[in-house]
N, C-alpha and C positions, 0 to 999 in steps of 0.2 A: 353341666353337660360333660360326658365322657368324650376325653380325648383319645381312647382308642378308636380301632381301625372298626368299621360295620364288617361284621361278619354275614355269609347268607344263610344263614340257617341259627338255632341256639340251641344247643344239645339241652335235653331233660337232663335234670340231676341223676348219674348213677346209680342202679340199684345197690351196690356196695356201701354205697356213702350214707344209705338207712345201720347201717351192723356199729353196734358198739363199738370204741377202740378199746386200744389192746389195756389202757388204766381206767376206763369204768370202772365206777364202784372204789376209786382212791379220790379222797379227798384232800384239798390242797390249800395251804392259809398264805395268801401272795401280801405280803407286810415289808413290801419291798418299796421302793420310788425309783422313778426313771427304768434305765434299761438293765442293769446290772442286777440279778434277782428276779425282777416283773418276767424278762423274758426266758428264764428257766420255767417259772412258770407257764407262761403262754405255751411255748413247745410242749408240756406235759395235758395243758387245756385240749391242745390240739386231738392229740391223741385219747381225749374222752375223761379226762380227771376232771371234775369239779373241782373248780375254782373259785373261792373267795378274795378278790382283791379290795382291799384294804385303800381305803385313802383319806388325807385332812379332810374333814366339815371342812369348806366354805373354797378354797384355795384346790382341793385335790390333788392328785402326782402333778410333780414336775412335766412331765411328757404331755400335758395337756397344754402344755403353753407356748410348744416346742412349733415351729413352721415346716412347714407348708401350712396355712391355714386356709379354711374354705367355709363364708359367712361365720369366723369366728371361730371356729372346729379345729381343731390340727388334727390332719389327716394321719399323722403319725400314731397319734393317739388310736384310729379305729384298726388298727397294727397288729399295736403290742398289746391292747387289752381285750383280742378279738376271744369268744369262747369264755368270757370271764363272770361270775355274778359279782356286781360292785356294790359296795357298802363303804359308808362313812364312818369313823370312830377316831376320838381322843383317845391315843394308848398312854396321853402323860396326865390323864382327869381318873382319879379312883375309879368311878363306875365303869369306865372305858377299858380298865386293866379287867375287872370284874367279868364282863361283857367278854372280853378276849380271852380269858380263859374258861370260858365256856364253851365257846367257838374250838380252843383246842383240843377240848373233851372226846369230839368225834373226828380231829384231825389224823390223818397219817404223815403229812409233809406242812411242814413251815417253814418261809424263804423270808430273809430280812437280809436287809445291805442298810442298816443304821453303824456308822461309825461303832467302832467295839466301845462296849461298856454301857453303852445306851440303853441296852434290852436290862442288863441288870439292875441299873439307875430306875428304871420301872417296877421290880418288884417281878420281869419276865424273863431273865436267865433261863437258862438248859433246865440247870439243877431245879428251879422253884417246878416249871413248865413239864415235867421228867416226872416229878409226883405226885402229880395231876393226870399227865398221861406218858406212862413209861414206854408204850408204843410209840412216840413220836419222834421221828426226824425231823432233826430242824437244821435246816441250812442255813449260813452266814457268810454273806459276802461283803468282801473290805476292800477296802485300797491295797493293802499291806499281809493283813492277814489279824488273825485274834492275837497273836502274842510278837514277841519282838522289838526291838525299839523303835521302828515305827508307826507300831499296831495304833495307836492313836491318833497321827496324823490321817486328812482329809483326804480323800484318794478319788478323785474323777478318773476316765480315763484315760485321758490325757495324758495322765501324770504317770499312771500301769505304764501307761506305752510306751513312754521315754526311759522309767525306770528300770522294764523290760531289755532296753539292747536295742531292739529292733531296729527306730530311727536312725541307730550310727553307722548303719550300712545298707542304710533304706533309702535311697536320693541319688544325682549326680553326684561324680566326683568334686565337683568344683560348687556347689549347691550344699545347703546346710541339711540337714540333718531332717528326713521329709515325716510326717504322719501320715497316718493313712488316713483316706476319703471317706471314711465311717467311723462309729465308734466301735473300734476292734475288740479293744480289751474288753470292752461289758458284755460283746457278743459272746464273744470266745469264751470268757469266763461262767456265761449264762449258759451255755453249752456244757461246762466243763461241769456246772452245778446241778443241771437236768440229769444228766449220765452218774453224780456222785448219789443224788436224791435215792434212785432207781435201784443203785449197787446197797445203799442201805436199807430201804425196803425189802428188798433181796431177800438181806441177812437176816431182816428181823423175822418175814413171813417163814424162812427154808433152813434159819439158825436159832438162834440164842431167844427168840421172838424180842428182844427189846428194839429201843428206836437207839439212836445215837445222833450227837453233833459233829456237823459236816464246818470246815473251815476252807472256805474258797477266799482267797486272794484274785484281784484284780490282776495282779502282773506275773504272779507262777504260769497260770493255761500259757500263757505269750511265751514264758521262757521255757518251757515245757517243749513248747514244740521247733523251736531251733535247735537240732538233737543233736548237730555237730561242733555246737559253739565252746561246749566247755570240755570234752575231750581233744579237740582241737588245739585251746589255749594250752592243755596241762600236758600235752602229748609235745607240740610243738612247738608255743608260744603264738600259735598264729592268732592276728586282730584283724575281726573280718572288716573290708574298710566297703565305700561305696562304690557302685562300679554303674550305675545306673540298671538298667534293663538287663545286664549281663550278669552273670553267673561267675566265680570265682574255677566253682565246681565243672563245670561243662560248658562246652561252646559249638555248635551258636546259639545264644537264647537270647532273644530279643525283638521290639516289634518294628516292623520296616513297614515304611510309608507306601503307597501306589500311587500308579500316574493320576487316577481321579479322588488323591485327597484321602483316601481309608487309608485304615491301616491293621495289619495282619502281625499274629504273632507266632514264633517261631521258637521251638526246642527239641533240638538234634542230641542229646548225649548220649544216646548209642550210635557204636561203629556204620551198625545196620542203617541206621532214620539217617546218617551224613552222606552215606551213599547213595539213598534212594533224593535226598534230597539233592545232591549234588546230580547226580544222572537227572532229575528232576527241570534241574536251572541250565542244562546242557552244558554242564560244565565237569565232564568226567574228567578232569585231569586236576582237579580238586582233591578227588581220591587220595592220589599219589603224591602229591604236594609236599614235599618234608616237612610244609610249615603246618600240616593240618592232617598228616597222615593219620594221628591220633589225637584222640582227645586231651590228652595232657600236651602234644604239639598244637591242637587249635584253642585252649587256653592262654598258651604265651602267646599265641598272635590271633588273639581275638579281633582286637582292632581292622590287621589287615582285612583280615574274613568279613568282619561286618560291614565293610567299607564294598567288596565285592558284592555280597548279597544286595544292600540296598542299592548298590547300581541299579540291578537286574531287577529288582520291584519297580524303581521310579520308572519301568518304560512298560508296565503293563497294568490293568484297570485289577481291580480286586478280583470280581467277580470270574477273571480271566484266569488269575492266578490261583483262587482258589477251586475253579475246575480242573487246572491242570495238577495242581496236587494230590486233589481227590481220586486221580484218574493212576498217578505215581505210586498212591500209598504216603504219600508225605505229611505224620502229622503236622498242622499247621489251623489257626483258627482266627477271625477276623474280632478284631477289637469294637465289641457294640456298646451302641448306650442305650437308654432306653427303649428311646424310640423306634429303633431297631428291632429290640427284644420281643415287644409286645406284639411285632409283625412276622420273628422267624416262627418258619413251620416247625421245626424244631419243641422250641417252648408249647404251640399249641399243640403240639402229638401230645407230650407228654404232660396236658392240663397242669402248667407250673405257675400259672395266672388263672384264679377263679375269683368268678362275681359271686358277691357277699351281701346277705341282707345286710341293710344299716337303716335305725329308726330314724336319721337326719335326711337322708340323702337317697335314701330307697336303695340302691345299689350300689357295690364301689367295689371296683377289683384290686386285687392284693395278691401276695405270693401264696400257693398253694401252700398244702403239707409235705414238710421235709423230715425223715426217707418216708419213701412209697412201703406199705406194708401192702403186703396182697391179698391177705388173709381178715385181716383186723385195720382196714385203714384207717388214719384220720379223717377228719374234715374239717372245715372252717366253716360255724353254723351261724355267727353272726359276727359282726364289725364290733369296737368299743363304743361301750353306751356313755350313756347320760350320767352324771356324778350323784351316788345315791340311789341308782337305776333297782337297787336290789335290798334297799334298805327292808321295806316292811315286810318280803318274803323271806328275808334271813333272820332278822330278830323276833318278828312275832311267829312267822312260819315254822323258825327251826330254833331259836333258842325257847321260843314263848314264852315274849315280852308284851304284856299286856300294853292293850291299845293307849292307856290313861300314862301307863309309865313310858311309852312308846313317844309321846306327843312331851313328856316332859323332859327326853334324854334330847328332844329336838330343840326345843326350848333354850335348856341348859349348854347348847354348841357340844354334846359327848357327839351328838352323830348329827347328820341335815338331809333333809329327805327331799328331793323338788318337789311341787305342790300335784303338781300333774302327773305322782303315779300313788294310783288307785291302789286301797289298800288287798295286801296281801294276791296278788296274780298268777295267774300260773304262764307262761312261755310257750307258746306255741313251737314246737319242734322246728328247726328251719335247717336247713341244708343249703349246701356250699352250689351254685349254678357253676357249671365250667365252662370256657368258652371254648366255641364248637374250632377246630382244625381248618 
């Protein structure tokens, strides 16, 4: 049973949401586990690439054993393999390497996060993979990255994250060194490797026409985007330390609690937002204040300032304060959890929550497609299946593996099929339901 809210009404699926997206017709070999790779894929799924994911016989990704679970299911799993055809294969069994380079044959993109050197220890390197098919982009995601002294070591994210910077000015002051509440680095970096994938497609279709290898590291995307960290160091020696909620760079940023328990967050660094903000909290004599006339003077007394601000929240209700802001002009936005989320009108305007076929569970909502194309949207046409869900359509459908040798690659553990899918199917078209506003 869904724990969202009854809507009155259920919108029809979109007529947009029938049109191709913008990579129809790119084919995609997802040879990845867990989230770091799997999800560059998915995000290119979304937008209309056929996807082959790849997983162990018997055990399949990691992410299928990941919680939340539901009757056994991890919900996470119908996530990140939403939009995928899945299949089984040994890539370290001969026929399984065999098998895989056939599958590359009519590839344009190959995503793999196995530790460096492990593609080559198979006999599926760039170079072997490149002469087989010289159009193919293959992406590689590591801990570390392909070369380096680290390039070998095991890299979760975890370990991105720490080795990144981030956490040592990410927390209280007085507080160790915090992570963040998701896996950043796989996100990020899976972000970093969709957009790399796309620039080399690019180049291949509109340049040179070959493919090329992409080298995505876990902990570069992270350090990438802290763009003031190391001109900072080498300009001024500055080490950015932790400040909590507050900013080094600008002030006031941070979230003040209200009289009933929410809480709202707040960033003023321009002259203009401390103004309206201060006319705001009726406290025009803020303006003028020596100690916060400017933003370089409300940095050194941040403290004081935040100390003022959250006075003036704890004596009014959220919803109070953020009508009155609204009403100022005062950016400002209340801090939701889920529960929350799935009820602002907001997220329902812009369909950011859509209900998804799933063969377990018939229905199950999940994040829409991210960005909105207006032209060439995505969709999400189905949830993650079953392990093997797409074995006999891929091998015998598309590589044309005979049914005899088909039943002996299952036999032998190169792939595993569940008993319960019908040979060779074809997919009924399904589209993404959005919930109605």
């Amino acid at each position: 049973m869904s724990t969202f809210p009854e809507t009155a009404h259920r919108a029809e699926p979109a007529a947009q949401a029938t049109r191709k997206g913008p990579l129809a017709g790119l084919r995609v070999i997802d040879a990845g586990n867990m989230i770091a790779g799997p999800l560059a894929a998915t995000q290119m799924a979304d937008f209309g690439a056929d996807v082959i994911k790849l997983e162990l016989p018997g055990s399949g990704d990691s992410m299928r054993h990941w919680t939340p679970m539901k009757e056994g299911l991890s919900l996470w799993w119908k996530v990140i393999a939403r939009n995928k055809r899945l299949i089984t294969l040994t890539l370290s069994h001969p026929r399984g390497q065999e098998l895989f380079r056939e599958l590359i044959r009519e590839a344009d993109v190959l995503i793999e996060n196995y530790r460096p050197g492990t593609f080559e220890r198979w006999g599926l390197g760039y170079e072997e993979l490149a002469r087989i098919n010289p159009r193919l982009v293959m992406v590689r995601v590591s801990g570390f990255g392909q070369t380096g002294p680290y390039a070998r070591r095991g890299g979760y994210g975890t370990i991105a994250e720490a080795f990144s910077g981030i956490p040592s000015f990410t927390g209280a002051p007085d507080r160790p060194p915090t992570l963040p509440g998701f896996p950043m680095a796989d996100s990020v970096a899976s972000t970093f490797a969709a957009m790399a994938a796309m620039f080399a497609v690019y180049n291949r279709d509109h340049g040179n026409g070959q493919g090329q290898e992409i080298d995505v590291s876990l902990y570069e995307p992270l350090f990438r985007l802290v763009e003031s960290q190391v001109i900072g160091f080498d300009q001024l020696g500055i080490v950015k330390q932790r400040l909590g909620n507050r900013l080094a760079e600008d002030s006031p940023r941070n979230t003040y609690q209200t009289l009933d328990g929410r809480w709202v967050g707040i960033s003023a660094s321009s002259q203009r937002t401390f103004e309206r903000l201060a006319q705001a909290l009726g406290m025009p004599e803020l303006i003028t204040d020596p100690r916060f006339v400017d933003n370089a003077s409300r940095c050194e007394h941040d403290k004081a300032l935040d100390e003022i601000i959250a006075g003036w929240f704890r004596e009014r209700d959220c919803a109070a304060v953020m009508a009155l802001f609204e009403e100022a002009e005062v950016v400002a936005g209340p801090v939701l959890d889920i529960s929350d989320i799935v009820r602002d009108p907001h997220y329902q305007a812009r369909q950011n929550i859509v209900s998804v076929p799933d063969d377990d569970f018939g229905q199950v909502r999940m994040q829409g497609v991210v960005p909105r194309f207006l032209d060439t949207p995505g969709e999400v046409r189905h949830a993650g299946r079953a392990l093997g869900a797409d074995n006999r359509e891929i091998y015998q459908g598309l590589l044309g593996v005979s049914p005899q040798e088909f039943d002996a690659l299952t036999a032998q553990g190169v792939i595993r099929t569940p008993s319960n899918i019908p040979a060779i199917r074809s997919l009924p078209a399904r589209s993404a339901r959005r919930i109605p506003a």
